[in-house]
C-alpha positions in Angstrom: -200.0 -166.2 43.3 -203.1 -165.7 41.1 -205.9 -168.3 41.1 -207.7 -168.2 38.0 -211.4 -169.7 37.6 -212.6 -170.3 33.9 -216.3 -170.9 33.6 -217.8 -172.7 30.6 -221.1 -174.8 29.4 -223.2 -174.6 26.6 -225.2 -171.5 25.5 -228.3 -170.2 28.1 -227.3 -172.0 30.6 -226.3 -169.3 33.2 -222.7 -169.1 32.8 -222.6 -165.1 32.4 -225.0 -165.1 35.7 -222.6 -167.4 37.5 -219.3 -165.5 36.4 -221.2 -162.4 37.8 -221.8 -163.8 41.2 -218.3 -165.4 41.8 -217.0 -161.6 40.9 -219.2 -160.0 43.3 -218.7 -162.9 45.9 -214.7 -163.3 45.6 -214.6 -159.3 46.1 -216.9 -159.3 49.2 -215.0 -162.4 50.8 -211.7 -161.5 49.7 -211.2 -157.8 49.8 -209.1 -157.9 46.7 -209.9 -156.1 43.2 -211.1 -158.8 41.2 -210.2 -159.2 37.4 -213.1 -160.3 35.4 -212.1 -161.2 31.4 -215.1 -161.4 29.5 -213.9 -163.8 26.6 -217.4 -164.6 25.0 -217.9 -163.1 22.0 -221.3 -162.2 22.9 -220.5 -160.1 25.9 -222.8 -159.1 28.5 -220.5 -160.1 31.8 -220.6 -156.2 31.7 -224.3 -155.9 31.8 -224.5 -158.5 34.7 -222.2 -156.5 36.8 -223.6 -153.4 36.0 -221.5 -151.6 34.1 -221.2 -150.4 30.3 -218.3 -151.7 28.3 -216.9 -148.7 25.8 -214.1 -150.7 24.0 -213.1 -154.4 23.4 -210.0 -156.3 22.9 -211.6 -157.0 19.5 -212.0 -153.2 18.7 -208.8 -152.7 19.9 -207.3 -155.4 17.4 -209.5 -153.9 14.4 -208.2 -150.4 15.3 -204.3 -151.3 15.6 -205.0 -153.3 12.0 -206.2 -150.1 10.3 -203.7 -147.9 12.2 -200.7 -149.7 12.1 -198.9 -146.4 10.3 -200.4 -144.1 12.8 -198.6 -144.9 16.1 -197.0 -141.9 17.3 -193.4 -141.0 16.7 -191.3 -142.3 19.6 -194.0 -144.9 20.7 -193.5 -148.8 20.5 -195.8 -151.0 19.1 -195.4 -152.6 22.5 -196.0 -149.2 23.9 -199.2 -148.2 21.9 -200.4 -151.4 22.9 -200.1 -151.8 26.6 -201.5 -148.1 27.0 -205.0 -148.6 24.6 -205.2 -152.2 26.9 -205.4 -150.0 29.6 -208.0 -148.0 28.1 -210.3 -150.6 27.5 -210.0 -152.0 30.8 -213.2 -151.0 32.9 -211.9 -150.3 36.5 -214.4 -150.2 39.4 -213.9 -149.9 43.0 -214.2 -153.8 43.2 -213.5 -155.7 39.9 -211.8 -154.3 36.7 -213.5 -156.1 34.0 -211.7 -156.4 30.6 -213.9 -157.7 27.7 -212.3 -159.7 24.9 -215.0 -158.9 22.0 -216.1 -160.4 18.6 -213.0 -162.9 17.2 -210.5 -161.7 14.5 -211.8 -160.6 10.9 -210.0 -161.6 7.9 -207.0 -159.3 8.1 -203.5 -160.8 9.9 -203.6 -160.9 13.5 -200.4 -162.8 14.2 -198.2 -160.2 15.1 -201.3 -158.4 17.1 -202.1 -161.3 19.1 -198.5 -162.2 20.2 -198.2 -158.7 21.3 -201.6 -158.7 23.2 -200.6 -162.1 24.5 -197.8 -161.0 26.3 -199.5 -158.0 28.1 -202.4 -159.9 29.2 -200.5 -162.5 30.4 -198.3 -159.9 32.3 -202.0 -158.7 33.7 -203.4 -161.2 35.0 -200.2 -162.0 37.4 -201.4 -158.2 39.1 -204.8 -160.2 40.5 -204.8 -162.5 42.9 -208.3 -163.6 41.7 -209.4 -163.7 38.0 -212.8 -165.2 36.4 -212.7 -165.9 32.7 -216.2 -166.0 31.5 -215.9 -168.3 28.2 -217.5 -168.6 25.2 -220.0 -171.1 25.1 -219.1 -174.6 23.5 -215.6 -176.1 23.3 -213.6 -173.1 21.3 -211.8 -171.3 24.2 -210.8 -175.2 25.3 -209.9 -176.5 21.5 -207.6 -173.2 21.1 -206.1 -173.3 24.1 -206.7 -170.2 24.8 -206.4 -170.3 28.6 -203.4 -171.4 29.8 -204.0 -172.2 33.1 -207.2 -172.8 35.3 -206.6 -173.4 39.2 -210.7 -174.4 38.8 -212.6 -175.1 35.6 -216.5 -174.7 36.6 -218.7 -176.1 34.5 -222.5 -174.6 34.7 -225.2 -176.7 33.2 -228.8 -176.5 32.8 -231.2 -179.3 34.4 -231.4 -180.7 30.7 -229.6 -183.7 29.3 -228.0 -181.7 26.6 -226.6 -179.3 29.2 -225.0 -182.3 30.8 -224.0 -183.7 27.7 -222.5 -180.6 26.8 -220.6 -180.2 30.1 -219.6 -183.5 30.2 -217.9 -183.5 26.5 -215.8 -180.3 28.0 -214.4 -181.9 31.2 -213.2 -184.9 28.8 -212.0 -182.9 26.3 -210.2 -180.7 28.7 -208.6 -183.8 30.0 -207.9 -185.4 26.5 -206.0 -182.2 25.7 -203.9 -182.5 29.0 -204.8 -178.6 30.1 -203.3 -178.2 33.6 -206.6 -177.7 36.1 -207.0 -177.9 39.5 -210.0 -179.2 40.2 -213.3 -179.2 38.2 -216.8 -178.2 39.5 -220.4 -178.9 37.6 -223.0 -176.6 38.7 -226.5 -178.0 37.4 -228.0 -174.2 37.6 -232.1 -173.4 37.8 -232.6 -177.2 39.3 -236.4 -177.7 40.0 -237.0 -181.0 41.6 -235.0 -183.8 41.0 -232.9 -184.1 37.7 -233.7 -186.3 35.1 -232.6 -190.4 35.6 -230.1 -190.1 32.4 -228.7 -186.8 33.6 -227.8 -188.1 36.7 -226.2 -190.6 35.3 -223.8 -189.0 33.2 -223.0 -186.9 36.2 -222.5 -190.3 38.5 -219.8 -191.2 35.6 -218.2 -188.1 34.7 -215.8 -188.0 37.4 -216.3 -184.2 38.4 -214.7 -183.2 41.6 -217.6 -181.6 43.0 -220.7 -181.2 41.8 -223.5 -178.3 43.2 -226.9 -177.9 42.5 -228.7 -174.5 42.4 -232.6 -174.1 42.6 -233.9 -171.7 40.3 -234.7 -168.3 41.5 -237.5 -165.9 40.7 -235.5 -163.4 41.6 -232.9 -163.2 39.0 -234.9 -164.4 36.2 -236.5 -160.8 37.2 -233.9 -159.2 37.1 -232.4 -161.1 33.5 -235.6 -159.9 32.3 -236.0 -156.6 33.3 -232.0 -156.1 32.0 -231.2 -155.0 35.3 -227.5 -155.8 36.4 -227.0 -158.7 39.2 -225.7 -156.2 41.7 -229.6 -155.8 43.0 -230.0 -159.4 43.9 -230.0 -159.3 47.4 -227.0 -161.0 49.1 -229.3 -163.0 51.7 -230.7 -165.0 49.1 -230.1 -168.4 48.6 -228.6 -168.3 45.7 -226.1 -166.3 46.5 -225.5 -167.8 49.5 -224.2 -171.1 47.7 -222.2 -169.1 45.5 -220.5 -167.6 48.5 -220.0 -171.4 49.6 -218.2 -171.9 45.9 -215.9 -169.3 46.8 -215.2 -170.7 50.1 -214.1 -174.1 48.9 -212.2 -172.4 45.9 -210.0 -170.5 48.4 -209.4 -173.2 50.9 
């Protein structure tokens, strides 16, 4: 059975750097290929994990737009479809990352998306671990774009808007009556103790766990630099609570 994590939270918060660690952490703990679905428009999940995306989703639903009369004789729709997924899934020796790309244009996607729909749907069952990184803000939720989420992780900065912001998403996620698990807040790059008002919105949120993580020097180096989180060192303390994440999500 697959569990499925979906991480969301307002923009510059982290999300993309937490995604990348509960990849790398899942893989190490679990031994199992992990699927990571990058589903923010402004994709760099790849960049985090170290490795260059070629093709989208997105390109993939611009291409079969323009090319709808060029599918080879004898080949499905369906067909054509499931094989140019496969090409733009990035398969490494420890995730397989698939990146969802920019949103539709102004051309008809119906037909497209139902057909894309089913296959990825069909996908995911093949993991028994998957990480959506979402967009930022409340679209993925407001669509209904994820079906499912065994655990909806919500990362946050230190700030009152981040809480705010991750606060409005675990009560709209219950207002729309989305099928979670459990939820999780992370309050990422915590330097002393949080602000009096974002504490208590936290206190009243009703979150099933919450987890704080200190900032660290070390991956702001490597954010800036543009060098891929596979260099932080797995003895730091960061990662170290992120492999504690991925203990409680599996137990």
């Amino acid at each position: 059975m697959t569990l499925t994590i979906a991480v969301s939270g307002k923009g510059g918060v982290g999300k993309s750097t937490i995604s990348a660690l509960l990849v790398m952490a899942l893989a190490e703990k679990s031994g199992e290929v992990v699927l990571a679905v990058d589903a923010d428009p402004n994709s760099n999940l790849g960049d985090k994990l170290g490795v260059r995306v070629e093709k989208t989703l997105g390109d993939l639903r611009e291409d079969l737009l323009k090319k709808a009369d060029e599918i080879p004789a004898g080949t499905s729709k369906q067909e054509f479809v499931k094989y140019q997924i496969q090409l733009a899934m990035m398969e490494g020796s420890s995730f397989d990352l698939l990146t969802m790309g920019r949103p539709e244009g102004p051309g008809c996607y119906c037909y497209i998306n139902n057909i894309l729909r089913v296959f990825l749907d069909a996908l995911v069952d093949e993991y028994e671990f998957v990480i959506i990184d979402n967009e930022a803000g409340m679209e993925h939720l407001s669509r209904r774009t994820t079906r499912k989420m065994d655990v909806l992780i919500l990362v946050s900065d230190p700030t009152k808007v981040g809480v705010e912001t991750a606060v409005r998403l675990h009560d709209l996620a219950r207002e729309m009556e989305i099928k979670i698990g459990r939820t999780m807040l992370v309050v990422n790059k915590v330097a002393g103790e949080l602000h009096p008002a974002a504490s208590k919105l936290i206190d009243e949120a009703g979150f099933d766990e919450v987890i704080m993580l200190p900032f660290d020097s070390r991956i702001e180096e490597l954010s800036f630099s543009g060098a891929p989180l596979t260099k932080l060192d797995h003895s730091s303390s960061t990662y170290r609570q992120i492999e504690g994440i991925v203990r409680r999500i599996r137990s």
